[in-house]
Steps between C-alpha positions, in 0.01 A plus 500: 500500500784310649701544852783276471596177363177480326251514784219674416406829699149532297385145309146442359270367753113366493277341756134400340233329631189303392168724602245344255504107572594242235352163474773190437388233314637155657819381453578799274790743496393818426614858495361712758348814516684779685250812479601766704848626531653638918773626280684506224783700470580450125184430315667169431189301624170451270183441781258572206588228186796263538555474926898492381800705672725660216758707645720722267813480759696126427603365884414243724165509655352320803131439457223371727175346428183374684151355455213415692226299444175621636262192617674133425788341667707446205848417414652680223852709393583833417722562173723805385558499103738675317453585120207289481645142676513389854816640652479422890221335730375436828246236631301475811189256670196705602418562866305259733131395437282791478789729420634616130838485353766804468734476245859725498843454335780825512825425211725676368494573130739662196291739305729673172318823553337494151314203373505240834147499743320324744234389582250297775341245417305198770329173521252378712450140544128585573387771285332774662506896540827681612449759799570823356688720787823682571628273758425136304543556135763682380782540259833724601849555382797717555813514364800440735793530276543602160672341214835737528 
């Protein structure tokens, strides 16, 4: 449903979040694991075999993305992929001695509204277990305009 000029009153929304932990392998990107869905309004997120956002309205779509890892100080990045490639990433140093490194990115992202997704994927300079919580690894996006 449109308002005016193409801004969306009701767009497909999803925030997921990792609650089983996933071990990185060093130096590796690899998808992650987003579980268990807060919401999502379209069924347009798969938590149970791909971890990929497919939403069936086309817009423009401002996602957000974070990782934590649970014992090492690491350094590592975060990446967003779209149809299977890296579209967008962020990079960050771990925390001081004795601490762990967080990892977010937020973009903005195109999505035709019948074949385009995305996805989360990460890498860990030191491989090690992800925690798996609400508030440190998580996957969202919303769309904030559509296409018209």
């Amino acid at each position: 449903t449109t308002a005016t000029a193409g801004v969306p009153v009701n767009g497909p929304a999803f925030s997921a979040y990792q609650s089983s932990s996933q071990t990185l392998t060093s130096g590796t990107l690899t998808k992650i694991q987003f579980q268990t869905e807060e919401y999502d309004t379209d069924s347009a997120f798969d938590n149970a075999t791909n971890y990929r956002f497919t939403p069936l309205v086309a817009g423009y779509y401002v996602v957000s993305a974070a990782v934590k890892a649970d014992t090492l100080n690491t350094t590592g990045r975060i990446n967003i992929f779209k149809n299977g490639g890296s579209y967008e990433y962020g990079m960050a140093t771990g925390g001081v001695a004795g601490t762990t490194g967080t990892f977010a990115m937020t973009c903005q992202v195109f999505l035709n509204g019948s074949t385009d997704y995305i996805e989360c994927y990460a890498l860990l300079a030191n491989g090690q277990a992800l925690t798996a919580a609400a508030d440190t690894t998580y996957f969202q996006a919303a769309m904030v305009r559509s296409a018209v």
